[in-house]
N, C-alpha and C positions, 0 to 999 in steps of 0.2 A: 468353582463358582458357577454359579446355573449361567448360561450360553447369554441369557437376556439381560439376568439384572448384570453382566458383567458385557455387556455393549453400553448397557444405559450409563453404567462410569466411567465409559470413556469420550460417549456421544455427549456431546452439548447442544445441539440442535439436528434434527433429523425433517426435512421437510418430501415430502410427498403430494405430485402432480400440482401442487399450489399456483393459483392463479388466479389473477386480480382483471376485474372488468371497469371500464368507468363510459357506463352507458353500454352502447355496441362495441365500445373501441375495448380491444384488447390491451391494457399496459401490462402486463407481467403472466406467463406461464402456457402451459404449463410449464413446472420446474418441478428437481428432484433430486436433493444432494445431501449430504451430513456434513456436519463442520465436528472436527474432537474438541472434546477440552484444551483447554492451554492452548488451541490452535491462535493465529492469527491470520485473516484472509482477507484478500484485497476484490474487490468487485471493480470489476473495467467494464467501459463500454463507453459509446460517443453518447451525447445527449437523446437522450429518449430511447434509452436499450432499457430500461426498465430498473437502474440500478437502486434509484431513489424510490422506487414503489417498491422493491425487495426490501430494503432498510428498513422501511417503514410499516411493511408486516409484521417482519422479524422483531421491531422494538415494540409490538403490541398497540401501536398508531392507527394501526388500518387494517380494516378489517378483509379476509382475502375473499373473495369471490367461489373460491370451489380449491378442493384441497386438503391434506391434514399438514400440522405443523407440533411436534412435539418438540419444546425446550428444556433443556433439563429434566427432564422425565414427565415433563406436565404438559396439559393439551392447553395449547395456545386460542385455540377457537369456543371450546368447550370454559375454559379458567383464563382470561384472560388477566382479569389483576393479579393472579401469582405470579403469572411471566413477567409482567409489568415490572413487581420487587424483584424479581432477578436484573431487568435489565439498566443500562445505563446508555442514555442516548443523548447524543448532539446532533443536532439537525445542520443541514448547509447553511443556512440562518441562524446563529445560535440565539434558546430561547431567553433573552435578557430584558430585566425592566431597566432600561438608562439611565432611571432619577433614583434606581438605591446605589447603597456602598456596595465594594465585592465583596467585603464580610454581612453584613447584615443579608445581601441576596445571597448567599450561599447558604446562611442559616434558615433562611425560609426556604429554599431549596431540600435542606434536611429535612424540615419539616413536614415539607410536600411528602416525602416518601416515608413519613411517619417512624422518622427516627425519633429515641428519646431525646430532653433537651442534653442529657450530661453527653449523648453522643455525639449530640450536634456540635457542642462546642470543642471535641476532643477533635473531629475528623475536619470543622474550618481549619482551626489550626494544622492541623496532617496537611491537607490538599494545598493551603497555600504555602507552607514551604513544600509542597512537589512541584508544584507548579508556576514556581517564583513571584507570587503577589503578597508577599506579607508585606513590601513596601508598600504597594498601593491599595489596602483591604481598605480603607477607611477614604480614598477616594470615590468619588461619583461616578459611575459605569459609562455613561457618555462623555467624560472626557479623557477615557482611555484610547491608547491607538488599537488599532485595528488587532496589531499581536496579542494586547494584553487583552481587550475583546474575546479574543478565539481562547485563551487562555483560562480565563473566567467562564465561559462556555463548557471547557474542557473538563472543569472541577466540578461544575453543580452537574455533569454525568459521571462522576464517582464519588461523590461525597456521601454517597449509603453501601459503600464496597460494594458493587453489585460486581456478578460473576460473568455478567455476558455486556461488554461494552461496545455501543453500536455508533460509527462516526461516518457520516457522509459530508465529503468534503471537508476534510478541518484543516486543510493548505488551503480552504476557498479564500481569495483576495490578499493573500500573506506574499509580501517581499522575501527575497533569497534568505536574506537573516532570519528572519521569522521562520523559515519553512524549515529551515536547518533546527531553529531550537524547538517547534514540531514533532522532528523526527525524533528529537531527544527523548524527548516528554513521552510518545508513542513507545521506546525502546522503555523507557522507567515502569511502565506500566505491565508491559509485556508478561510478566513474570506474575502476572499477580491477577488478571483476567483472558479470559476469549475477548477475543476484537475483530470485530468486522469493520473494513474501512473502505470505504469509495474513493475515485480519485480519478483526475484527468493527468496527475503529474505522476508519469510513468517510473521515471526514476527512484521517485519517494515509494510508492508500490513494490518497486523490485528492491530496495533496501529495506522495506519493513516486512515485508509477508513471505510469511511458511506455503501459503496457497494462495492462487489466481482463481476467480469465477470468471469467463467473459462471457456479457451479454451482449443479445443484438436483437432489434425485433422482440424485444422482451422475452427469449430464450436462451438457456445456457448452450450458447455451441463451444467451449474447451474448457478444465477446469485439471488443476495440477501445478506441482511447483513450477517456477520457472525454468527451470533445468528439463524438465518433463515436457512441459509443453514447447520449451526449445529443441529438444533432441526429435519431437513430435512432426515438427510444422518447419523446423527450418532442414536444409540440408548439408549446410556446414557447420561447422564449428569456429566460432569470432573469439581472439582473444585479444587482448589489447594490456602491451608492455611499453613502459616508460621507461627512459636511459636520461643517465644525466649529461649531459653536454659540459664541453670544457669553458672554463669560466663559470659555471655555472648557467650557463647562456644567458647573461646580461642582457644583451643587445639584440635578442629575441624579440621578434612583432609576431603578434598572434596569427598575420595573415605570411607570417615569412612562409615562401617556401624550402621547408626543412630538408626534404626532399632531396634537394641538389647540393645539401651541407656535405661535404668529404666523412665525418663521421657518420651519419642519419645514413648516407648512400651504403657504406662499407657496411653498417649494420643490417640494411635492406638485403643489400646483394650476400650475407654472411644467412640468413633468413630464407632466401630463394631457394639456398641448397637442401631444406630440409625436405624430404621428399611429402608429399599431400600438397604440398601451401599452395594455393589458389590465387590469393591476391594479398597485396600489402600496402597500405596506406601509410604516410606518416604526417603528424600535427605538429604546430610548437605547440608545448606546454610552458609559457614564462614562468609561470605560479612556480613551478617542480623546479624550473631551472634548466628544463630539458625537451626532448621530443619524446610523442604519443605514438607508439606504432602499430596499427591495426591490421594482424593477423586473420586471416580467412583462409581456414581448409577444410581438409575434409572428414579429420576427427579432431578430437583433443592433443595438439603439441603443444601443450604449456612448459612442459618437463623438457623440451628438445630446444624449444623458443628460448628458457635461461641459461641450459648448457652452452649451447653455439654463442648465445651476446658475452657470456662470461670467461669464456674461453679466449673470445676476441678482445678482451680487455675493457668492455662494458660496465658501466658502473649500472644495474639492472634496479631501480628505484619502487616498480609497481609492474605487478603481473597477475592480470586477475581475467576473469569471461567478459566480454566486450557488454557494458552498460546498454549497445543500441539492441541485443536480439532481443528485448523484451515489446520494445517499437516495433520492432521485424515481425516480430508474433501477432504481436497485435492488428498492426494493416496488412498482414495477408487471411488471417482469423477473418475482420471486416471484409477485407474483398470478396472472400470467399462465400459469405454468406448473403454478400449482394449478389453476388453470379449467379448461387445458386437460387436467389429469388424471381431474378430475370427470366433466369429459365422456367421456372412455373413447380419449380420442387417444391411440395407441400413441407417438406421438413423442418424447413429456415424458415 
């Protein structure tokens, strides 16, 4: 296969020096990255790194300042309404009229993207049971809660199968429960588009994306899986193993100190021996039944962390990369692009 049309079927978006102006003020670029197909990628950064003016290039919203941006093989700047039927967008506001039904707005929704009608009514019915509103299709959009809201938002940006799904903030204003069946609905979709997703809720980023962009200053300074840009910017390695405690620790208080518990200690001090380990923390976990033990060295002992607890007669429940380097990454990524602004580096 020729070099080119065989990048073009793997490339889903390919952007070049892209950069948005409003007025004098800089909001976004230059910038320069590809996303693949079937990827899924998370865009970071604190308020006004440019993530929401990137979204909104990308979904054919805005138009960029200087730059090329090729999607799916078509010029974004040059064609904009083809890119447009490619994409699928929810905005951090999602765009809803309150006084329709979620069936009836979903069908003008179709509409909008000039589906036919047999389509329209084949893919409300698809979306609402993906997205759990076949009970309430036939309610009024302003007296949904705020989930079912985001939820209905989430469908009228699929209900024309587009191939490139574009979500900034869709955990905006959503409860723990909400955000969990979020992640879900994100994980359903996964398989069946590209997705670009914004977010300030770090954990839901590191559980749903294959790739990280972080901006700052409306510039990309690091972009890479999480593992990559952890092994990058940090210099240990964080794991974090859970043990069940006997009784199943009942009588666990979240703020116990587990610490000085005769097993949680015997597992610390069984822990200390392995050679690299740096530091070690440990939590209650009530929920598990157990305590959290937060491992810090100086590669990967995950393999040596379950040998040693198991050995000592540990009942080992979860053992996974420590949830917080993804935070860690992130505020020294930020710091360091403040330093370097301090300093007068043109780069940051």
């Amino acid at each position: 296969m020729d070099e080119a049309l065989r990048t073009a079927c793997i490339t889903m978006i390919s952007a070049s020096g892209l950069a948005k102006y409003f007025g004098g003020k800089r909001a976004l670029g230059p910038v320069s990255f590809e996303i693949g197909r079937g990827d899924t990628v998370g865009f970071l950064g604190l308020n006004g790194a440019g993530k929401t003016t990137a979204l909104r290039i990308l979904a054919g919203d805005l138009r960029p300042s200087a730059g090329s941006l090729i999607v799916n093989g078509s010029d974004a700047i040059r064609d904009p309404i083809a890119v447009r039927r490619l994409v699928g967008f929810l905005p951090e506001q999602p765009p809803l009229y309150p006084d329709m039904a979620v069936g009836n707005y979903l069908r003008f929704a179709g509409r909008l993207h000039g589906m036919a009608p047999a389509d329209v009514e084949r893919r409300v019915g698809d979306v609402e049971e993906l997205m759990g509103l076949k009970d309430v299709s036939r309610e009024i959009i302003r007296h949904l809660s705020a989930g079912y809201r985001q939820r209905v938002g989430l469908a009228q940006a699929v209900i024309h199968e587009p191939e490139l799904l574009i979500l900034d903030e869709p955990a905006h204003d959503l409860d723990p429960a909400q955000i969990a069946e979020m992640r879900a609905l994100l994980g359903a979709l996964r398989d069946h588009h590209t997705i670009l997703v914004s977010s300030h809720n770090l954990p839901e980023i590191s559980q749903t994306c294959d790739k990280l962009l972080f901006l700052d200053g409306g510039k990309i300074i690091a972009s890479g899986s999480e593992a990559e840009l952890a092994a990058r910017w940090l210099d240990t390695f964080r794991s974090e193993v859970a043990i069940r405690l006997p009784d199943g620790g009942r009588e666990l208080e979240l703020d116990a100190d587990v610490a000085a518990m005769p097993p949680v200690a015997a597992a610390i001090a069984a822990l200390r021996s392995i050679e690299g380990v740096l530091e070690i923390k440990a939590m209650a976990v009530p929920q598990e039944g157990g305590a959290s033990i937060h491992v810090e060295s100086g590669e990967d002992k995950r393999s040596e962390i379950c040998r040693i607890l198991v050995e000592q007669g540990f009942e080992v429940t979860r053992l996974e990369r420590s949830r917080e380097k993804l935070e860690s990454v992130f505020l020294d990524l930020v710091r360091g692009a403040e330093r370097a602004r301090d300093s007068g580096n043109p780069a940051a």
